[in-house]
KOLLO-372227 format. One line per field, with one value per atom (N, C-alpha, C): residue number from 1; x, y, z; atom name. Coordinates in steps of 0.05 Angstrom, whole numbers, plus 32768, in hexadecimal, padded with zeros to 4 digits. Layout:
n <- (NUM;...)
c1 <- (X;...)
c2 <- (Y;...)
c3 <- (Z;...)
atom <- (CA;...)
# end
This chain:
n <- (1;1;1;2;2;2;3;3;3;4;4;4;5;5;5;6;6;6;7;7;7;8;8;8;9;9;9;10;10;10;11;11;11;12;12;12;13;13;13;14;14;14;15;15;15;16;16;16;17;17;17;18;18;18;19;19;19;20;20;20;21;21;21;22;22;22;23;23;23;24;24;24;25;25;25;26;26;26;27;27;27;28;28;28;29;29;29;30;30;30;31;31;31;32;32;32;33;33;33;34;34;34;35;35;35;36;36;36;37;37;37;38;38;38;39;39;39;40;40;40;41;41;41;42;42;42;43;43;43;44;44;44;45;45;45;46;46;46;47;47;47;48;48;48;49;49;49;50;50;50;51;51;51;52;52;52;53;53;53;54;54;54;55;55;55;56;56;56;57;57;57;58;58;58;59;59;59;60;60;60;61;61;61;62;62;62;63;63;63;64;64;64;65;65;65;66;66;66;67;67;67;68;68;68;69;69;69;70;70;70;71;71;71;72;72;72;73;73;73;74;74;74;75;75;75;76;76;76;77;77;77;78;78;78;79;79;79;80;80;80;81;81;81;82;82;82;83;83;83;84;84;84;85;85;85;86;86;86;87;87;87;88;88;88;89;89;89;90;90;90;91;91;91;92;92;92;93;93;93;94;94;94;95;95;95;96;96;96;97;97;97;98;98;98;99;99;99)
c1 <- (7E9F;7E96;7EA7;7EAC;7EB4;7EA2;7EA2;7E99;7EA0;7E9C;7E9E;7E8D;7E9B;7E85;7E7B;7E85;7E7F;7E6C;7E65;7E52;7E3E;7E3F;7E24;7E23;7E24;7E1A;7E0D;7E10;7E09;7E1B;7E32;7E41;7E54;7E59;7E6A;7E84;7E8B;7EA6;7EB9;7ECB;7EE0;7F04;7F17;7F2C;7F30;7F3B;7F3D;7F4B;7F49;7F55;7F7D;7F87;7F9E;7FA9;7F94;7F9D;7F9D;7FA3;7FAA;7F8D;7F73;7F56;7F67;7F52;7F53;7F41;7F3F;7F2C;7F25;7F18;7F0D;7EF9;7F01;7EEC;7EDB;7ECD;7EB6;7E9D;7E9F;7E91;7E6E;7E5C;7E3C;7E42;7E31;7E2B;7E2A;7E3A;7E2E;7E44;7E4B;7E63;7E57;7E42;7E34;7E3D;7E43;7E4E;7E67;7E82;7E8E;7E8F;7E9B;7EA0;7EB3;7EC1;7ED3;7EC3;7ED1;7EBB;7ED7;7EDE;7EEC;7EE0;7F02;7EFC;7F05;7F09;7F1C;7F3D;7F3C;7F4F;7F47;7F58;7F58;7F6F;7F5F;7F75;7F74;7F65;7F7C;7F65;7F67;7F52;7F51;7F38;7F39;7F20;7F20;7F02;7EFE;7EDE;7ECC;7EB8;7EB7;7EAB;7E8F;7E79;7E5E;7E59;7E5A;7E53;7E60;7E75;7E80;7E74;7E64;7E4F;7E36;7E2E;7E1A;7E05;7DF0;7DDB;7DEB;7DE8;7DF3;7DE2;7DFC;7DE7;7DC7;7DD5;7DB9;7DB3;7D99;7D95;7DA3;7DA9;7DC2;7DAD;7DAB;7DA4;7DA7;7DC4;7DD0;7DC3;7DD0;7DCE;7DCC;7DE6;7E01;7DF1;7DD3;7DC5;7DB4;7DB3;7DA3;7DBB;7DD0;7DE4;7DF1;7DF4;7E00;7DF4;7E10;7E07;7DFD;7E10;7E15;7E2C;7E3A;7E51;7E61;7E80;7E8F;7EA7;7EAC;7EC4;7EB4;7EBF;7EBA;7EC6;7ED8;7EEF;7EE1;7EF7;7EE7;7ED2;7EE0;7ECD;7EC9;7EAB;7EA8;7EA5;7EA8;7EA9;7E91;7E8C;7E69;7E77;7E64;7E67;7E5A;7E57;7E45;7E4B;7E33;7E2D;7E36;7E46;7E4B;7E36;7E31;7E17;7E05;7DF8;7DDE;7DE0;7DFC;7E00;7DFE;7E13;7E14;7DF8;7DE5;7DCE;7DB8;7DBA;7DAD;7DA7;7D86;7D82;7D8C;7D95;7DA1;7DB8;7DCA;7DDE;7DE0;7DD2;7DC1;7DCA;7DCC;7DD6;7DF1;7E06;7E1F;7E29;7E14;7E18;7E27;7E22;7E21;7E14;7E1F;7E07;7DF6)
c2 <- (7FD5;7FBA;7FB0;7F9A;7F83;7F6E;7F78;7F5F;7F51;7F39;7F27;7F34;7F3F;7F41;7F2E;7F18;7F03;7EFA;7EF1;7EEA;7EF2;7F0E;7F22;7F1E;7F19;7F19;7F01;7EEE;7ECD;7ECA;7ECB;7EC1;7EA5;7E97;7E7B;7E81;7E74;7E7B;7E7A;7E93;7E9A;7E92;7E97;7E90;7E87;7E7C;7E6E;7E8D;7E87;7E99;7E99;7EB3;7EB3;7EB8;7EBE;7EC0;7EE5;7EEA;7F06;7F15;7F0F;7F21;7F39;7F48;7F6C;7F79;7F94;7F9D;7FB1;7FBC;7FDA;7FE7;7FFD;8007;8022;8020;802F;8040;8055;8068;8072;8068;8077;8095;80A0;80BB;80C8;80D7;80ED;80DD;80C8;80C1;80B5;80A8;809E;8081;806F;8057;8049;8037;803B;801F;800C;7FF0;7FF6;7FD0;7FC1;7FAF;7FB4;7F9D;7F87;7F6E;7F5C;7F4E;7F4C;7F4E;7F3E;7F24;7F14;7F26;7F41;7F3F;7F63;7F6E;7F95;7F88;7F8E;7F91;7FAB;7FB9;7FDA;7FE3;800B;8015;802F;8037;8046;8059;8067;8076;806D;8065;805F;8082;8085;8099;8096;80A5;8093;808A;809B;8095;807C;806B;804C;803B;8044;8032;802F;8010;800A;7FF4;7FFA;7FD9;7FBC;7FAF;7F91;7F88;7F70;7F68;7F5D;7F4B;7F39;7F42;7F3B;7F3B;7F29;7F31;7F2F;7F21;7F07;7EF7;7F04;7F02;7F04;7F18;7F18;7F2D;7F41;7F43;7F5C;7F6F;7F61;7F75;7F90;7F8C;7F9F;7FB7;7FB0;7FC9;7FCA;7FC8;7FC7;7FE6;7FF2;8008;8008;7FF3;7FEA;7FD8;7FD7;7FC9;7FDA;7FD0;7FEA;7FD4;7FDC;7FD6;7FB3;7FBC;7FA9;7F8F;7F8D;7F77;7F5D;7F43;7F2B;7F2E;7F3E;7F3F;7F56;7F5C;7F79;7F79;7F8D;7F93;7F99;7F92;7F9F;7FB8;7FC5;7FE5;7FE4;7FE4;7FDD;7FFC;8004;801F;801A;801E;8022;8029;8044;8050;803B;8030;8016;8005;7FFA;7FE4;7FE7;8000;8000;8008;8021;8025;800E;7FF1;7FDF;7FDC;7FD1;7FC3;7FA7;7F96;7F7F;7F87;7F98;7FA8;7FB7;7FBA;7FCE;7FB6;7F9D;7F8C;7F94;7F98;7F9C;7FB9;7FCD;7FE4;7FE8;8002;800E;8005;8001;7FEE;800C)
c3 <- (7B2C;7B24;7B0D;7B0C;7AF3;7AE2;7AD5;7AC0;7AB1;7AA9;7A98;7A7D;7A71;7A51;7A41;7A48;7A3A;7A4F;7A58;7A73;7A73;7A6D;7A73;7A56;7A3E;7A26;7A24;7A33;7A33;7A1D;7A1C;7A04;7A15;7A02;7A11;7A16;7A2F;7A42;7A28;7A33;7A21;7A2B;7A24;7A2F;7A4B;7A51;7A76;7A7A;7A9C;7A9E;7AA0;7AA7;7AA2;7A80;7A75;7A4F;7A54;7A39;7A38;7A39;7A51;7A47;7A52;7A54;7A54;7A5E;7A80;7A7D;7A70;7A74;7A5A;7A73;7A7E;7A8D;7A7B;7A8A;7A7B;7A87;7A86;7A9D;7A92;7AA2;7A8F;7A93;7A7D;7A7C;7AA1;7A9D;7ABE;7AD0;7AC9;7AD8;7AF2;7AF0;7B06;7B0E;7AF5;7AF6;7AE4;7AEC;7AE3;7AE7;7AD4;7AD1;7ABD;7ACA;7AC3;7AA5;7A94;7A85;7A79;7A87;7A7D;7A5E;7A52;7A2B;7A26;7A1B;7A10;7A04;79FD;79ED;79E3;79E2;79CE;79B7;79A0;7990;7986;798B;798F;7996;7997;799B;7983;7985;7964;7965;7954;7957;793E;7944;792C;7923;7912;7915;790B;790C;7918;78F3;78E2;78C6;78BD;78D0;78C5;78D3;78E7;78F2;78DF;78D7;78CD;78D7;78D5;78E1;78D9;78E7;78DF;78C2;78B7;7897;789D;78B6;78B7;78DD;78E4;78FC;7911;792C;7941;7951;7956;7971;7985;798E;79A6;79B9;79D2;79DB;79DD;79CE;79CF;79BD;79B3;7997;79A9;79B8;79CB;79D8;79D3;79DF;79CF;79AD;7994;798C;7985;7972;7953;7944;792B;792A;7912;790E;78F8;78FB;78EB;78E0;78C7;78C3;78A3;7893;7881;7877;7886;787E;7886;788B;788E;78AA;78BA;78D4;78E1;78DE;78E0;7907;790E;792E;7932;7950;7954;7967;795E;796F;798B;79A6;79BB;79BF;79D2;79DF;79FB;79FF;7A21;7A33;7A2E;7A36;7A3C;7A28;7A26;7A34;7A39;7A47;7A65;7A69;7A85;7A99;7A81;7A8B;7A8E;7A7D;7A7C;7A8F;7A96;7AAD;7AB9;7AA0;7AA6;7AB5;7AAE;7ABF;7AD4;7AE1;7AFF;7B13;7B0D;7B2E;7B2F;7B13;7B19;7B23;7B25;7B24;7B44;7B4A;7B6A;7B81;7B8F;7BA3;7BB8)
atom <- (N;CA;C;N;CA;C;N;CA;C;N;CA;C;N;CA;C;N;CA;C;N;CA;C;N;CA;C;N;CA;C;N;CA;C;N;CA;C;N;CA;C;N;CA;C;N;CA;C;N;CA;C;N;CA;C;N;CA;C;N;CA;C;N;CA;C;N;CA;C;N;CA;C;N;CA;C;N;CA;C;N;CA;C;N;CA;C;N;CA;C;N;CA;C;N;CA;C;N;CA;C;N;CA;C;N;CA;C;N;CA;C;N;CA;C;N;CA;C;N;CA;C;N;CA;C;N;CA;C;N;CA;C;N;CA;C;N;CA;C;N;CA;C;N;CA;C;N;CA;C;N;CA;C;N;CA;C;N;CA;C;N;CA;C;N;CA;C;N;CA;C;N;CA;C;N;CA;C;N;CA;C;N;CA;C;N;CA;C;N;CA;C;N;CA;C;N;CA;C;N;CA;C;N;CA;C;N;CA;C;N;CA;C;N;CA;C;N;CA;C;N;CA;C;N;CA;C;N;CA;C;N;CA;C;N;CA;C;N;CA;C;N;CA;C;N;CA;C;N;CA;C;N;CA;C;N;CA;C;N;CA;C;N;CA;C;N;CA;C;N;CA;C;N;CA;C;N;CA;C;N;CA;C;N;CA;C;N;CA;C;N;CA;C;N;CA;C;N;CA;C;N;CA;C;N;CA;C;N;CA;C;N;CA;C;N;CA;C;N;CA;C;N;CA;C;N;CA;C;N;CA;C;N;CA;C;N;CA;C;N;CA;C;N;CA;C)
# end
């Protein structure tokens, strides 16, 4: 399967297409399900290690707060951490799964 990550977050349409997005696949635990998750954009990849993950300052509206691990990184714009796991096991996520 493919996804739109932005789509499935209810977040507002992002780059047209044809710009530089990105997929990022991503496998649940046991290797039962495996998606495409389309990104606007990687600007690199890194290990966070779990003690630079922290709760957000203030509470997260969005979506994306229900498959959020924490957020890392202190600068002007801190990253949200998402659980792979969470997401893909989500029930909102079960139509894109395995048929």
């Amino acid at each position: 399967s493919m996804v739109d990550l932005r789509a499935f977050l209810d977040e507002p349409p992002g780059p047209a297409a044809g710009t530089d997005r990105r997929f990022l696949v991503v496998t649940a635990p046991g290797g039962d399900l495996t998606a495409g998750l389309l990104v606007d954009r990687v600007r690199g990849i890194q290990s966070i290690p779990p003690e630079q993950v922290r709760a957000p300052a203030a509470p997260i509206a969005a979506r994306c707060a229900a498959y959020m691990t924490g957020v890392a990184g202190g600068g002007r714009r801190p990253v949200v951490v998402l659980e792979p796991d969470r997401l893909l096991l989500a029930p909102e996520f079960l139509p894109f799964g395995p048929a």
